[in-house]
C-alpha positions in Angstrom: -52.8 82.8 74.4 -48.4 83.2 74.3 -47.4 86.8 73.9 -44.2 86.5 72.0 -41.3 89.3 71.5 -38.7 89.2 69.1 -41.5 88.0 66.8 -39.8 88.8 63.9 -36.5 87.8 64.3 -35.7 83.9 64.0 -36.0 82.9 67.9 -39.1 84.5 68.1 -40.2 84.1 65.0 -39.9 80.1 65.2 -41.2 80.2 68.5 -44.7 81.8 67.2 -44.5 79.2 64.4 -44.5 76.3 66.5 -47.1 77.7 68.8 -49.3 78.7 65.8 -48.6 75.0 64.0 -50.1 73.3 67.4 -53.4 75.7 67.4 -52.5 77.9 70.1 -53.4 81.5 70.0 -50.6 83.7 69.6 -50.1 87.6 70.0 -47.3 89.2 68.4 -45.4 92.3 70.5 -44.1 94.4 68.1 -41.8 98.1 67.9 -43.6 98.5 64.6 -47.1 98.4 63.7 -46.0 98.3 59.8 -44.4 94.6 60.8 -47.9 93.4 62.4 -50.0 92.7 58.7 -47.7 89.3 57.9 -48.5 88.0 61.7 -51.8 89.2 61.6 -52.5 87.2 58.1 -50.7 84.0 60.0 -53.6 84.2 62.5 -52.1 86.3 65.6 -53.1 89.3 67.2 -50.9 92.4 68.0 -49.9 94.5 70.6 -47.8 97.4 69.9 -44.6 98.1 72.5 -41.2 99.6 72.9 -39.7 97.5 74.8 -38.7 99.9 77.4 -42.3 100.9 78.1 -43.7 99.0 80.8 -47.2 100.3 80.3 -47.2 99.2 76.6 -45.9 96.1 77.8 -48.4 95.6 80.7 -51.4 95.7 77.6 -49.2 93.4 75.4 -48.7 90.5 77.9 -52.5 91.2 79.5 -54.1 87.4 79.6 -51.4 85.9 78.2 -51.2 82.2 79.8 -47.4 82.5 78.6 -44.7 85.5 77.7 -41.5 84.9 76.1 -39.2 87.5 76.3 -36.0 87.8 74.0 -34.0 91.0 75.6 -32.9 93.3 72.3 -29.3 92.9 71.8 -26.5 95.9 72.9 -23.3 94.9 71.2 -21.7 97.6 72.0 -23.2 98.8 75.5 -22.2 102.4 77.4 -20.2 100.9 80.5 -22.8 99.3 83.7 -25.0 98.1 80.6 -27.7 101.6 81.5 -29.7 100.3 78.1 -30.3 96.8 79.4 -30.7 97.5 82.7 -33.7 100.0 81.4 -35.1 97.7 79.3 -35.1 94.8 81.9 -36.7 97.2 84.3 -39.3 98.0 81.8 -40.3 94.4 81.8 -40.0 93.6 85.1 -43.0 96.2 86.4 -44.8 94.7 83.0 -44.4 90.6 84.1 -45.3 91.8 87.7 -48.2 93.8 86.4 -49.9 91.6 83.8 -48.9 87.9 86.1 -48.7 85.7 83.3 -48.8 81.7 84.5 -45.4 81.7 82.9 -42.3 83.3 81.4 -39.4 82.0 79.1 -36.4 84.5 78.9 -33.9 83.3 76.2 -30.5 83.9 78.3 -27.0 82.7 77.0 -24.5 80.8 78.2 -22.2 82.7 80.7 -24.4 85.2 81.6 -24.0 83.8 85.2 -20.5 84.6 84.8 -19.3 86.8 87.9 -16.6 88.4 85.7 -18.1 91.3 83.5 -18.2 91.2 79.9 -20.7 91.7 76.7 -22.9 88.7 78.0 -23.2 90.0 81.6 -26.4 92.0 80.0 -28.6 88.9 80.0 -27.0 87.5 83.5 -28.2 90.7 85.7 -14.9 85.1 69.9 -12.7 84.7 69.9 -11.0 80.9 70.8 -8.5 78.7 69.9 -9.6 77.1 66.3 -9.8 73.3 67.4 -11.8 74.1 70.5 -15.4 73.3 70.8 -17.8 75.5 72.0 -21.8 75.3 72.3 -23.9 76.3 69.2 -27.6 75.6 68.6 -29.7 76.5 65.9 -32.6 79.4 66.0 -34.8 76.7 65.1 -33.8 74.5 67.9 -34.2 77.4 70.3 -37.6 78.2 69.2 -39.3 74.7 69.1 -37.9 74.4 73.0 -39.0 78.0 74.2 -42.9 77.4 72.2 -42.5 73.6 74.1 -41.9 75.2 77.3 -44.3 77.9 77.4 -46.7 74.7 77.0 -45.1 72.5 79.7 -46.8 72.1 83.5 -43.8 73.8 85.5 -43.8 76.2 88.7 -41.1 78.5 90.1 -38.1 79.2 88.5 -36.4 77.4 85.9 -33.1 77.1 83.7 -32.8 74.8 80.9 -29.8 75.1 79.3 -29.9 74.1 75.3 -26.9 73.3 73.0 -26.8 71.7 69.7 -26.5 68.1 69.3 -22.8 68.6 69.1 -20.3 70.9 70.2 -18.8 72.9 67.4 -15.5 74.3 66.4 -14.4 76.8 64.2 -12.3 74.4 62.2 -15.8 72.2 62.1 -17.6 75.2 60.5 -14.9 75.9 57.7 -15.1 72.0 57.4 -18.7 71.9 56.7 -18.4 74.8 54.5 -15.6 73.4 52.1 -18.2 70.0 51.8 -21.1 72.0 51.2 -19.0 74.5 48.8 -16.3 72.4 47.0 -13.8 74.7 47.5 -11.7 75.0 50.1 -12.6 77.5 53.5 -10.3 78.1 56.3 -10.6 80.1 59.5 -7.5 82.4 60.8 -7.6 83.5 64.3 -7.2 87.2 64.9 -4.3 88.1 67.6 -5.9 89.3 70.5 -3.6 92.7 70.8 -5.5 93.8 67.4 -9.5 93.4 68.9 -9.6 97.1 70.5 -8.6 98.8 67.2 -10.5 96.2 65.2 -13.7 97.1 67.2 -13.6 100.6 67.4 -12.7 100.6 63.6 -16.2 99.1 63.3 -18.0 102.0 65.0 -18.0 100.1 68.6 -17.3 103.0 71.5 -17.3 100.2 74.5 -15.4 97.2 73.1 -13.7 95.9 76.5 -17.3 93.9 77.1 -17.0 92.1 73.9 -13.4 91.4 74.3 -14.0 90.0 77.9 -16.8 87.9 76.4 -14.0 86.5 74.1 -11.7 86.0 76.8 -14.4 83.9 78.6 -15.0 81.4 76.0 -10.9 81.0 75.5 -10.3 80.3 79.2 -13.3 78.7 79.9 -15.3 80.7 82.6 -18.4 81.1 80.0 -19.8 77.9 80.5 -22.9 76.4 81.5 -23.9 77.2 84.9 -25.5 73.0 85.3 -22.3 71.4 83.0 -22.6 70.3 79.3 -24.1 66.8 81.0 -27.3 68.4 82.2 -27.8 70.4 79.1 -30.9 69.8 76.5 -29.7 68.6 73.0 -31.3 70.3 70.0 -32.1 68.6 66.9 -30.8 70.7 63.8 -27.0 69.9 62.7 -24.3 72.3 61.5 -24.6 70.8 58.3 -28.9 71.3 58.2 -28.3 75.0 59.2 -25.1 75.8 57.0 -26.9 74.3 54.1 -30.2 76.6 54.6 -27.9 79.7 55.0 -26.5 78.6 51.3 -29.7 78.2 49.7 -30.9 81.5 51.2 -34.1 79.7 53.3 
């Protein structure tokens, strides 16, 4: 049995899909008992956590032969990330508590990045138009985390996963104005206007997201193993831009 959080959003959710298409038993950890009926009719069980209680947690990933674990996203953290370092606490006692044979954390690129910014919280965009940068589909990412909570592995390890291509944002608007027929550009916003942008937006803390920015510009947020060493995912730009269209 997998116990799977995040269930419902598209990581997770394609994650359980994959486990659920090859006959495994799956258990759903969810914040919201009202969410469990639709996984429950898809054939999995459900645990009910916050994910900053490690004794709700401890039940949810009980006799699991495999957790996956998608920390909730802070986009606009207090300053030392306090929220994520709760929340990774939380799980920590839970992992220890429960011992599952294995654990897949979805991380990011950079978040082994010694200089702090908005990815830091899963190590504990702005960039030039023509300049190519990692992307990979939630359906890429899912089929790898469900085929590696099924692999024979020990100890601890990082498999870095990028699309089949690096993209840039000149290649997204080029995409778009195929799939379109219109014409789509992409204008790059002057850095000396992200702070007021940001807090204009309700963000109190921007300075991590505008370092995370700065990373991918200069090139520190990177893959820790190179782009070489890196697993290519199967889905293009063009596959996912075309199911954001139709709305599927």
């Amino acid at each position: 049995m997998y116990a799977i959080t995040g269930i419902t959003g598209k990581v997770g959710g394609q994650t359980a899909h994959t486990l659920l298409a090859g006959g495994k038993k799956v258990r759903a950890v969810l914040r919201d008992a009202r969410k469990g009926e639709s996984w429950e009719r898809s054939g999995c069980s459900v645990a009910i956590a916050e994910m900053n209680d490690a004794k709700a947690l401890t039940a949810a990933f009980k006799g699991a032969t495999g957790v996956f674990i998608l920390l909730p996203p802070i986009f606009d953290p207090s300053p030392g990330f306090p929220e994520a370092r709760a929340t990774i606490a939380a799980l920590r006692s839970a992992l220890e508590a429960a011992r599952p044979a294995k654990v897949v954390c979805l991380s990011t690129i950079g978040a082994q990045a010694s200089q702090e910014n908005l990815l830091s919280q899963l190590g504990l965009m702005e960039q030039p138009l023509e300049k190519s940068l990692p992307m990979v589909a939630t359906a890429d990412v899912g089929r790898v985390a469900a085929e590696l909570l099924q692999e024979n592995w020990s100890g601890h390890r990082v498999v870095e996963l990028q699309g089949p291509t690096r993209i840039a944002p000149n290649d997204i608007a080029a995409t778009f104005t195929d799939l379109l027929g219109r014409l789509v550009k992409v204008q790059a916003v002057p850095r000396d206007t992200w702070e007021t942008l940001f807090r204009s937006q309700g963000m109190t803390n921007p300075l991590p997201r505008m370092q995370m920015l700065d990373g991918f510009n200069q090139g520190w947020l990177e893959f820790e193993y190179g782009e070489a060493d890196s697993r290519k995912g199967r889905v293009t730009l063009k596959e996912v831009l075309s199911a954001l269209i139709d709305g599927t």
